[in-house]
C-alpha positions in Angstrom: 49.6 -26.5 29.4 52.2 -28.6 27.7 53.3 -29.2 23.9 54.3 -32.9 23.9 57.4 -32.3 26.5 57.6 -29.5 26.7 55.6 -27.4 29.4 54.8 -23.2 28.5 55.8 -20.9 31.4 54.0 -16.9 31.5 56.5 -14.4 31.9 57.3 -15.1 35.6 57.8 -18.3 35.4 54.9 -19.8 36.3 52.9 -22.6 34.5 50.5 -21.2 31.9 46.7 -21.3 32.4 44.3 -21.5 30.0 41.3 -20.3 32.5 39.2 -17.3 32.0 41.1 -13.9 33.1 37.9 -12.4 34.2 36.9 -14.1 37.3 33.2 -13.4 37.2 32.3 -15.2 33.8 33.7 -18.7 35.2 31.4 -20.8 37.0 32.1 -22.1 40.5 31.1 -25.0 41.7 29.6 -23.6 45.0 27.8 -21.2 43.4 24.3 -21.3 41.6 24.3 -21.3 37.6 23.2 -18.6 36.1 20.7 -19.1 32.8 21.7 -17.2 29.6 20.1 -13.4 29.9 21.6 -12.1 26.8 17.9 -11.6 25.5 15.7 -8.1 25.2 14.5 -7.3 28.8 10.5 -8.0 27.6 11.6 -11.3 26.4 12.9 -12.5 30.1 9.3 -12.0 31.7 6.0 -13.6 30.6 2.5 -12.0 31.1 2.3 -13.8 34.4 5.4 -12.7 35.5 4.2 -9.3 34.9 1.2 -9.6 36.0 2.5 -11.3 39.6 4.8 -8.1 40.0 2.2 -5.5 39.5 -0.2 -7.2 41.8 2.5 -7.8 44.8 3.8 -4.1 44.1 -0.1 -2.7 44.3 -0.5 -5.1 47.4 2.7 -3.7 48.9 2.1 -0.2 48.4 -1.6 -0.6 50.3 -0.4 -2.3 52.9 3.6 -1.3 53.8 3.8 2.4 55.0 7.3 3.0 54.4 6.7 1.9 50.6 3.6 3.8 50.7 5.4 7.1 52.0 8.3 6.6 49.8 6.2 6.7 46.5 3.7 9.7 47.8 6.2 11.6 48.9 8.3 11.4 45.6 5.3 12.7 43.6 5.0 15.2 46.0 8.5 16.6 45.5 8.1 15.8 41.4 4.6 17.7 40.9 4.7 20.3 43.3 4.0 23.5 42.7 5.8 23.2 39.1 2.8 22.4 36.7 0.8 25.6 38.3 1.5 26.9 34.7 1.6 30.7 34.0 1.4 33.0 31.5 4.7 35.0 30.2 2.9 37.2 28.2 4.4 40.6 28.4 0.8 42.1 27.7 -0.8 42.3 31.2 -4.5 41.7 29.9 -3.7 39.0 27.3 -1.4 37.7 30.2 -5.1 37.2 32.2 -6.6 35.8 29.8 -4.7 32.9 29.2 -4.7 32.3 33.2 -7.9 32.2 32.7 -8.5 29.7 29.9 -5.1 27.5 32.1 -7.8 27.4 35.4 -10.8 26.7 33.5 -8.6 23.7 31.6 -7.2 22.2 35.0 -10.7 21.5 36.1 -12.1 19.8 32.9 -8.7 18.2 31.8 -9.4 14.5 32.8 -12.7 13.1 31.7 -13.3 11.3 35.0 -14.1 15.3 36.4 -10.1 14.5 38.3 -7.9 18.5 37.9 -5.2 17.8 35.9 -2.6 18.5 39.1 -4.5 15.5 40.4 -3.4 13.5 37.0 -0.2 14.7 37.4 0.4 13.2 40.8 -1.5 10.0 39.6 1.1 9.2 37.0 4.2 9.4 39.2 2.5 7.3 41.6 1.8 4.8 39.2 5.0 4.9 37.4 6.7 3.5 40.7 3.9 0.9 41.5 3.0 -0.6 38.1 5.8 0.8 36.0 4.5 3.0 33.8 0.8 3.7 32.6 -1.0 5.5 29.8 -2.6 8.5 29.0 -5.0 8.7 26.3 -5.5 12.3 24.0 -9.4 12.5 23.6 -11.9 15.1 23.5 -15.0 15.9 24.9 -18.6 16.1 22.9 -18.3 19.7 22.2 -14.5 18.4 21.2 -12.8 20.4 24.0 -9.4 18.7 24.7 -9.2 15.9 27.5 -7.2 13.3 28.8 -7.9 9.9 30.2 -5.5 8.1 32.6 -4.9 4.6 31.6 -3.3 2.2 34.1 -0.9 -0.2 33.2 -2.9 -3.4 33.6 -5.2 -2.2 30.7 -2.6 -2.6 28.2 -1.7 -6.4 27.6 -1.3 -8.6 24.6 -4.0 -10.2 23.6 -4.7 -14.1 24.1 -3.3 -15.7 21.6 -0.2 -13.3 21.3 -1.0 -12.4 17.7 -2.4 -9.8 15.7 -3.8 -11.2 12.9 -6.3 -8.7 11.0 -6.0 -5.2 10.3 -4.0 -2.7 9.7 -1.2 -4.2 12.2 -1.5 -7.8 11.3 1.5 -9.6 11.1 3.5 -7.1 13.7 5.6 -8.4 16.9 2.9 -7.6 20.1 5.2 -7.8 23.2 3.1 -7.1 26.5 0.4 -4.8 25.1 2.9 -3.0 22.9 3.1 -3.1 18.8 6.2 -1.8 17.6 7.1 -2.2 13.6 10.1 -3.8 12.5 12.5 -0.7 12.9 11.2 -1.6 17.1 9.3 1.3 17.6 5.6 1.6 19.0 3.2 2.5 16.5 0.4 1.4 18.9 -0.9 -0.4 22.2 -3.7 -3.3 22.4 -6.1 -1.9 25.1 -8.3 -4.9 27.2 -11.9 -4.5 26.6 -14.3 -4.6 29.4 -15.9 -7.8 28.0 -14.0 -10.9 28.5 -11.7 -11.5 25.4 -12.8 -8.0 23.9 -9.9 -5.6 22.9 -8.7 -3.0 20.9 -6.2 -1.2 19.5 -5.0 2.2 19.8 -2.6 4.5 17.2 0.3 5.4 19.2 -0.3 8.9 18.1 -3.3 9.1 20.6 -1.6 7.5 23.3 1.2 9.1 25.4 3.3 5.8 27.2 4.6 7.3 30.6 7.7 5.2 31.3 10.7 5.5 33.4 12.9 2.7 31.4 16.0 0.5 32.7 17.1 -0.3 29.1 17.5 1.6 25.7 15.1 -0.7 23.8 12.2 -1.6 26.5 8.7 -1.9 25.9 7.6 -1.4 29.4 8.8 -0.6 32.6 9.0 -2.5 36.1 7.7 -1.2 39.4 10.1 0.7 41.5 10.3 -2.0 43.9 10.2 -5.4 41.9 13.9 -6.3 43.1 12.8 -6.6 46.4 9.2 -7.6 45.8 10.1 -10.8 47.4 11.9 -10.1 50.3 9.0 -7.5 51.4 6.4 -10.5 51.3 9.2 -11.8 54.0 8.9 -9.5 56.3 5.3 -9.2 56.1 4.7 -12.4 56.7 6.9 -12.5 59.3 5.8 -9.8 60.8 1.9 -11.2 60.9 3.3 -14.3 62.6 5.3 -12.8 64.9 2.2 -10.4 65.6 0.0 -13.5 66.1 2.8 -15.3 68.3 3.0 -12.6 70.9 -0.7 -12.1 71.1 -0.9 -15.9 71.9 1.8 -15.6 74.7 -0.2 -12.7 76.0 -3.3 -14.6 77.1 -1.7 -17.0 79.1 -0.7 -15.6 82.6 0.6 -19.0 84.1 1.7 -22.3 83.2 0.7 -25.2 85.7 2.7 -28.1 85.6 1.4 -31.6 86.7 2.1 -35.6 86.3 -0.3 -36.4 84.2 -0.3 -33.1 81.8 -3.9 -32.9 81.8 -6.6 -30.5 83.4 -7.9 -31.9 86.9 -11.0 -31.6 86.2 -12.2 -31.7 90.0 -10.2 -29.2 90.9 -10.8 -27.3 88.2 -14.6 -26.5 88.7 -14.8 -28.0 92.6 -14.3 -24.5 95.0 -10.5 -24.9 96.4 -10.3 -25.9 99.7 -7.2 -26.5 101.8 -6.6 -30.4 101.1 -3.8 -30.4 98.9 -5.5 -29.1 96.0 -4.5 -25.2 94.6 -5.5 -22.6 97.1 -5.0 -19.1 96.6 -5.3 -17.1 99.6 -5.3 -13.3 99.8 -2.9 -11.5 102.1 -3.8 -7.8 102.1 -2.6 -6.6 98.4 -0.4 -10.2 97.8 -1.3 -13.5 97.1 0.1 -17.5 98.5 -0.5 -20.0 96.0 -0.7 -23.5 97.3 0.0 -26.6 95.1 0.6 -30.5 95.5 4.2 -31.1 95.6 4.0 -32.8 91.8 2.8 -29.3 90.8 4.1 -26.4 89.8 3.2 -23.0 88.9 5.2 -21.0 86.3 5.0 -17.6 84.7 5.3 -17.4 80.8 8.2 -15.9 79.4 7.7 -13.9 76.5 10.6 -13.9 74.0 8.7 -11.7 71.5 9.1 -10.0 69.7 13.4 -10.7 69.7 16.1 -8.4 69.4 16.2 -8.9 65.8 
């Protein structure tokens, strides 16, 4: 940098630079530009983009087993034996009771007939595959306390993105989720059966089961949504590479001719010693004659590679 003349040195001498000191927030020219992500995390996606993930992560999970192990087995180790809930009570027969009332509640928790240990495992699942889900407090006729598992697809904004009647109208709906203008959820817009039906629940009956990347998200993501992408690779790869060697593994030989077509006489005629293919058995080998513009070549398989 120079003023008029006179050119500025930095301590050692050298010419002064009026570049960024931090390497990583300049752009290079061989490298792609990144957009501007200084936004709130539910503000980068759209409801398609959401949408896309949770269908390739539910897509992935049926169909990859190493995914599919990953995510059972973590439930496995989460749940357990650890919500087997006991009583503490010092009084033995009181104690017994309350086991009682614990067993008799495990089997009528969910009001699909699932045990709640059932639920539990459920929710972690689904908290790695769609990113969090919902569980709504309820009651049964006779009003006995029950819970109903909500997955995460359920909860969504509704069409035009607004609520405009009621109670909430006027509030910022982000992906299912109305929070007031402190940002907190007060309640969630539930997706009706009928097409363009809805409603909304008080968060105060809901119970939003998250496992959150950021202090001030709405929803979460599914465990695997970085590499979402890169799993449909291999996938596909793998299907095509399945296909390619079954291909290979039909064909047994390769004839080779002038003309590159099949001779049609030869082909159907019965093979007789005249120049033509003959194949004649010597005991547990075989001789293969051919015209000298033939040849006869076993396929090598390449498949699947090394990689």
């Amino acid at each position: 940098m120079k003023a008029g003349n006179v050119q500025i040195l930095d301590q050692f001498g050298r010419p002064f630079s009026s570049r960024p000191i931090y390497k990583s927030g300049s752009y290079d020219d061989g490298l792609q530009r990144l957009p501007n992500y200084l936004k709130e995390p539910e503000q980068l996606s759209g409801s398609l983009t959401r949408k896309n993930l949770i269908s390739a992560s539910r897509l992935l999970y049926k169909n990859n087993g190493v995914v599919k192990g990953a995510v059972n087995m973590k439930a496995e180790y989460s749940i357990g034996k650890a919500f087997l809930f006991k009583s503490l009570c010092k009084n033995p027969e009181v104690a017994a009771k309350y086991d009682e009332y614990i067993k008799a509640f495990y089997k009528v928790a969910c009001v699909n007939g699932k045990n709640f240990h059932s639920l539990l495992y459920l929710i972690s699942t689904a908290i790695d595959i769609d990113g969090d889900c919902f569980v709504m407090l309820t009651e049964s006729k006779t009003g006995f306390p029950q819970l109903q598992f909500i997955r995460a697809n359920r909860v969504c904004s509704p069409k035009n993105g607004l609520i405009d009647s009621g109670k909430y109208k006027g509030l910022n709906v982000l992906h299912g989720v109305i929070t007031n203008r402190m940002g907190r959820e007060i309640a969630y817009w539930l997706d009706g059966d009928e097409p363009g039906g809805g409603e909304i629940i008080p968060a105060s009956s809901i119970l939003h089961i998250v496992d959150d990347d950021f202090l001030s998200s709405c929803r979460g993501e599914p465990l695997f949504s970085h590499g979402l992408k890169e799993f449909r690779y291999i996938d596909d790869i793998n299907t095509a590479e399945l296909g390619a060697m079954k291909i290979a593994s039909q064909i047994a030989l390769v004839k080779k001719n002038e003309t590159g077509e099949v001779d049609i006489t030869q082909a159907y005629a019965k093979p007789s010693n005249n120049g033509e293919v003959l194949i004649r058995n010597t005991g547990d080998k075989q001789i293969v004659f051919l015209k000298s513009e033939d040849s006869l070549d076993s396929l090598k398989i390449e498949r699947p590679s090394g990689t």
